[in-house]
C-alpha positions as CSV (number, residue, x, y, z in Angstrom):
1,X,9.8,14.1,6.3
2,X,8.9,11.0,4.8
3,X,6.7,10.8,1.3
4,X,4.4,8.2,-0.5
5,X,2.6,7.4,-3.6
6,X,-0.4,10.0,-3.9
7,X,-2.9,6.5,-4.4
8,X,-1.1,4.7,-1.8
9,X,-4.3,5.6,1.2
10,X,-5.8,3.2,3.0
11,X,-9.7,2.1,3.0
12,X,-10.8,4.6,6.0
13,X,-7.8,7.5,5.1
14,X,-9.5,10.5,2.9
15,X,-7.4,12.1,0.4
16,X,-5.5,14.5,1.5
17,X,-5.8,18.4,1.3
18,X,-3.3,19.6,-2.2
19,X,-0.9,22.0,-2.1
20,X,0.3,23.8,-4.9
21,X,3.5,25.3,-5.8
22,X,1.6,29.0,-6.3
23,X,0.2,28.4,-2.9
24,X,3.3,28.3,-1.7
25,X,4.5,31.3,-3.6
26,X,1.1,33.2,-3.0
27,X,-0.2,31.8,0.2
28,X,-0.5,35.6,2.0
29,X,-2.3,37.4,-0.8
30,X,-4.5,35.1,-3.3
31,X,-8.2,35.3,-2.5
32,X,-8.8,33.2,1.0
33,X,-12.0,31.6,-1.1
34,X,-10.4,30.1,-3.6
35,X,-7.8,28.9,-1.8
36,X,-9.5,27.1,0.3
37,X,-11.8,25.2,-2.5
38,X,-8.4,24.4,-4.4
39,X,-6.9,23.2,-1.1
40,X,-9.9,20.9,-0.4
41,X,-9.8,20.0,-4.0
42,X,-13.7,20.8,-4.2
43,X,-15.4,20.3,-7.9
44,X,-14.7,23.5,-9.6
45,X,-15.6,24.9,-13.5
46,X,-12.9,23.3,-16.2
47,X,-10.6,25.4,-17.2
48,X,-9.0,25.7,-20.3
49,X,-5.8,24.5,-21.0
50,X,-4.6,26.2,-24.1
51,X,-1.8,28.3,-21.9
52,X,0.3,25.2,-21.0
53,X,0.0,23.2,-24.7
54,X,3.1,24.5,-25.2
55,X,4.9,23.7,-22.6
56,X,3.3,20.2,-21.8
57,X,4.2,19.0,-25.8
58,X,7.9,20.6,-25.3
59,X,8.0,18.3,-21.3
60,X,6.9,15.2,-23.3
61,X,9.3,15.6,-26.5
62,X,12.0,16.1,-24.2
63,X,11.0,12.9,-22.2
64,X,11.2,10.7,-25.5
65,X,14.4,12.0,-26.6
66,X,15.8,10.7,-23.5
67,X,14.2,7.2,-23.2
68,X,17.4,5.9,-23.1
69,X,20.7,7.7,-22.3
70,X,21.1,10.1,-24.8
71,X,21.5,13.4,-26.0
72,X,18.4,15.4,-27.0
73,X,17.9,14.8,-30.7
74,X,16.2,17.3,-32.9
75,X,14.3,15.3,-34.8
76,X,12.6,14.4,-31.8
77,X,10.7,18.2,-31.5
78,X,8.0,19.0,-34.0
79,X,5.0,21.3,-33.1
80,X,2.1,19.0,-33.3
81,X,-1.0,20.1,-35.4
82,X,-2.7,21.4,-32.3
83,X,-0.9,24.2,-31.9
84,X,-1.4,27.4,-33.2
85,X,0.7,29.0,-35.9
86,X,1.8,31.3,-33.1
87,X,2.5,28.5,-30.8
88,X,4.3,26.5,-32.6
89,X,6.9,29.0,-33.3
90,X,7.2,29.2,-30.1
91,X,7.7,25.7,-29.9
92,X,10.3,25.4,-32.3
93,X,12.5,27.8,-30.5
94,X,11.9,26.4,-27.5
95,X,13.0,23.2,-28.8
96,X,15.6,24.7,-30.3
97,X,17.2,26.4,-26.9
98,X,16.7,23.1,-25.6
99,X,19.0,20.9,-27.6
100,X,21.9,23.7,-27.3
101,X,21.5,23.4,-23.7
102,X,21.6,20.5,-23.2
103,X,22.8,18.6,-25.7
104,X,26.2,17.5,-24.3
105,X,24.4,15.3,-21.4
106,X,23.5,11.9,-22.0
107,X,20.4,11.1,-19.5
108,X,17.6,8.7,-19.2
109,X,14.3,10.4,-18.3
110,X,12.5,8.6,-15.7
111,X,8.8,8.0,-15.6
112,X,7.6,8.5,-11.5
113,X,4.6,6.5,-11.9
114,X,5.9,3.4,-13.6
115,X,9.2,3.4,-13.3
116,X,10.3,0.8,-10.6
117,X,13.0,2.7,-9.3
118,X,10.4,5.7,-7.9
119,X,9.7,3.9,-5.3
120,X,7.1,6.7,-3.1
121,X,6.6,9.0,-6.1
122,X,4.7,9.8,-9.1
123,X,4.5,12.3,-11.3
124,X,1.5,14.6,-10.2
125,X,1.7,14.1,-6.3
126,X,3.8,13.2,-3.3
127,X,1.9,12.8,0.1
128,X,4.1,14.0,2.9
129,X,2.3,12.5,5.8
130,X,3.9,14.3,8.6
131,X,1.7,17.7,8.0
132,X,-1.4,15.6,6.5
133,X,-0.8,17.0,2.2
134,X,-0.4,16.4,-0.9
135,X,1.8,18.0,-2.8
136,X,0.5,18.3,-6.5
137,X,1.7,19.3,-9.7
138,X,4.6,18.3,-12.2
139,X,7.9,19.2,-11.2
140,X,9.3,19.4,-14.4
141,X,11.4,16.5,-16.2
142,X,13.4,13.9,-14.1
143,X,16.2,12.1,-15.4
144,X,19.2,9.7,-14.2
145,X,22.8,10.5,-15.5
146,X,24.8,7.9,-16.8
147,X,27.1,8.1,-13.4
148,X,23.8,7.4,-11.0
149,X,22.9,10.7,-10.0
150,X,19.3,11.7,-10.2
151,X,18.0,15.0,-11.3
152,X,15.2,17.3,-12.8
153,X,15.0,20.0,-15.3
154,X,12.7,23.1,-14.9
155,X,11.8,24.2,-18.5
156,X,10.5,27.4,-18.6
157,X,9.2,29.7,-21.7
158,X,10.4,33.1,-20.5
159,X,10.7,34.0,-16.5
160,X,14.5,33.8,-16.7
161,X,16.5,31.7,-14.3
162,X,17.0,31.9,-10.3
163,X,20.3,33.6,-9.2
164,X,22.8,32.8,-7.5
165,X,21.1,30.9,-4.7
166,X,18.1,28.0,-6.9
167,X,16.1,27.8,-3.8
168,X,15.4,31.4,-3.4
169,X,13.1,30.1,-6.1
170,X,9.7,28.5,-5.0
171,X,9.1,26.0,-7.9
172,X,13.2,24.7,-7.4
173,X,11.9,24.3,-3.8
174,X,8.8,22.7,-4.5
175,X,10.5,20.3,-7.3
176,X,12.9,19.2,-4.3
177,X,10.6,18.6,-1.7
178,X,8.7,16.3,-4.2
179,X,11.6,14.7,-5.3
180,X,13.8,14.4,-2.1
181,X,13.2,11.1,-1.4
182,X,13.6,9.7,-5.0
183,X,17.2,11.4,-5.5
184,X,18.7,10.2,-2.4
185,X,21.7,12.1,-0.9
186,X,21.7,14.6,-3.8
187,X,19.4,16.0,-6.3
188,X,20.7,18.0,-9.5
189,X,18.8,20.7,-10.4
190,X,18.9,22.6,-13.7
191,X,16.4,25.5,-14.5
192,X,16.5,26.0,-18.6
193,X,14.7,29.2,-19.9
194,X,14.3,28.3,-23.3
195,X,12.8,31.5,-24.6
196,X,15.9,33.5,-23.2
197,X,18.5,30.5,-23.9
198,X,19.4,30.8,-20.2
199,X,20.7,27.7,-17.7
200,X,21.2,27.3,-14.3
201,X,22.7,24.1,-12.5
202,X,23.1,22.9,-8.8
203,X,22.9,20.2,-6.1
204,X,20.5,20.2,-3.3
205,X,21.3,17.9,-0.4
206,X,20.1,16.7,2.7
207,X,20.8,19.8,5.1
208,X,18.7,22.1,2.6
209,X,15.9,19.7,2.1
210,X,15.8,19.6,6.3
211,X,15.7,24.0,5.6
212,X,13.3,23.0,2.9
213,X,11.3,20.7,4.4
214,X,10.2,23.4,7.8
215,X,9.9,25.8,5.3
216,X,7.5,23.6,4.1
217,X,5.4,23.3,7.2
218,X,5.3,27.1,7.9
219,X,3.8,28.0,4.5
220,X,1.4,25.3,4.8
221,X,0.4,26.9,8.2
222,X,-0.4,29.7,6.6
223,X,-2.7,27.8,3.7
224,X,-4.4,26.5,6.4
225,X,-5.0,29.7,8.4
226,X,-6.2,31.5,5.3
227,X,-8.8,28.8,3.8
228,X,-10.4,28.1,7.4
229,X,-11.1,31.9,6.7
230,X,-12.4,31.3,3.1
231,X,-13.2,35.1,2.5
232,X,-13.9,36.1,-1.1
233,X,-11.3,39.1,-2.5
234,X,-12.4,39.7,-5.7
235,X,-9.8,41.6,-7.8
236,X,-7.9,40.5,-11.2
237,X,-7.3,37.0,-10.0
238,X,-11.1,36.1,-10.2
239,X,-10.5,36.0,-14.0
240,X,-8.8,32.8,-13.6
241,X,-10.7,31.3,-10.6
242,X,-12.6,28.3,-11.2
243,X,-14.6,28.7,-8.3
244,X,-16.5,32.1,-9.6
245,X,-20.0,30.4,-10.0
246,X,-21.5,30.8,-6.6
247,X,-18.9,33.0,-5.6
248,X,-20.8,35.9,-3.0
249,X,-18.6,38.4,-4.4
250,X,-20.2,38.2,-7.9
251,X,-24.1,38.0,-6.7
């Protein structure tokens, strides 16, 4: 299943339909109505943002630290002045879980949309032509180890780890099937929950991104079964829908 740069369309080709890595988790059960206007990416109310500031500041400290190969460097993480008091405590543990974690691996973090060895890739989508989607949404932060191999690390403030098995977890899966193609025969995987000071490493290689890959395809099946239906379920998700204006469940 081959991938290309999410702008790389031709004059007559429309963008592509997006998929998510929650609607691959949640596919069967989110409301059919929203779905289907996140799938067609249809213009929806902003949302605020202030959930991930956190987490987005920690991704792009951790990509500086490694602009060369290096360790992670503590001087590199400070809380920026946007952040609430709250916030940025959890920032500086976060930070703090991150450098013991990792800090006896010297990598180079790797920028998808500029770097020339990304080739098909950037860093918010991956078109996989062969089922006619996008795939969109960061995967997390790659890097090169100083012996070649390509990899990406999941940070994550609480959730805990996968177990024993990373793909039974579907943001591993969906960080592999954006990134197959860039890695090559291998990607290394490592999932850090930096709230929890929890780590877990492995290698996905070509046989599992095949498994992956008609996973892939039956899940998206099901996307597409469920938006053509486009049925409004109004429960607790509607709270965080950005397609409530309008929405025949709230007339």
């Amino acid at each position: 299943m081959g991938a290309r740069r999410a702008d790389d369309t031709g004059d007559d080709e429309e963008e592509l339909p997006r998929i998510t890595a929650s609607h691959l988790r949640r596919a069967g059960t989110i409301c059919a109505r929203r779905l289907a206007n996140e799938h067609h990416d249809r213009r929806s109310m902003r949302r605020g943002t202030g959930r991930f500031r956190v987490q987005n500041q920690l991704l792009e400290d951790a990509r500086l630290t490694h602009f060369d190969f290096a360790q992670p460097d503590p001087a590199h993480f400070r809380p920026g002045h946007e952040l609430t008091a709250e916030e940025a405590h959890l920032y500086r543990t976060a930070a703090r879980w991150y450098v013991a974690l990792y800090h006896d691996e010297r990598v180079r973090s790797v920028d998808l949309g500029t770097d020339d060895a990304s080739g098909d890739l950037d860093n918010w989508a991956t078109c996989v032509d062969e089922i006619g989607v996008r795939l969109v949404g960061r995967c997390g932060l790659t890097v090169e180890h100083d012996d070649g191999r390509r990899g990406v690390r999941l940070l994550r403030l609480g959730r805990g780890v996968p177990g024993a098995d990373l793909l039974d977890d579907v943001d591993v899966r969906f960080a592999v099937l954006r990134l197959s193609a860039w890695s090559g025969a291998e990607l290394c995987v490592s999932v850090g929950d930096l709230v929890h000071g929890a780590r877990r490493d492995g290698t996905v290689d070509g046989p599992r991104v095949a498994e992956l890959q008609r996973w892939l395809a039956g899940r998206v099946d099901v996307v597409r079964a469920r938006a053509a239906e486009a049925d409004p379920t109004p429960g607790l998700d509607c709270a965080s829908c950005a397609f409530v204006p309008g929405c025949p469940a709230h007339r």
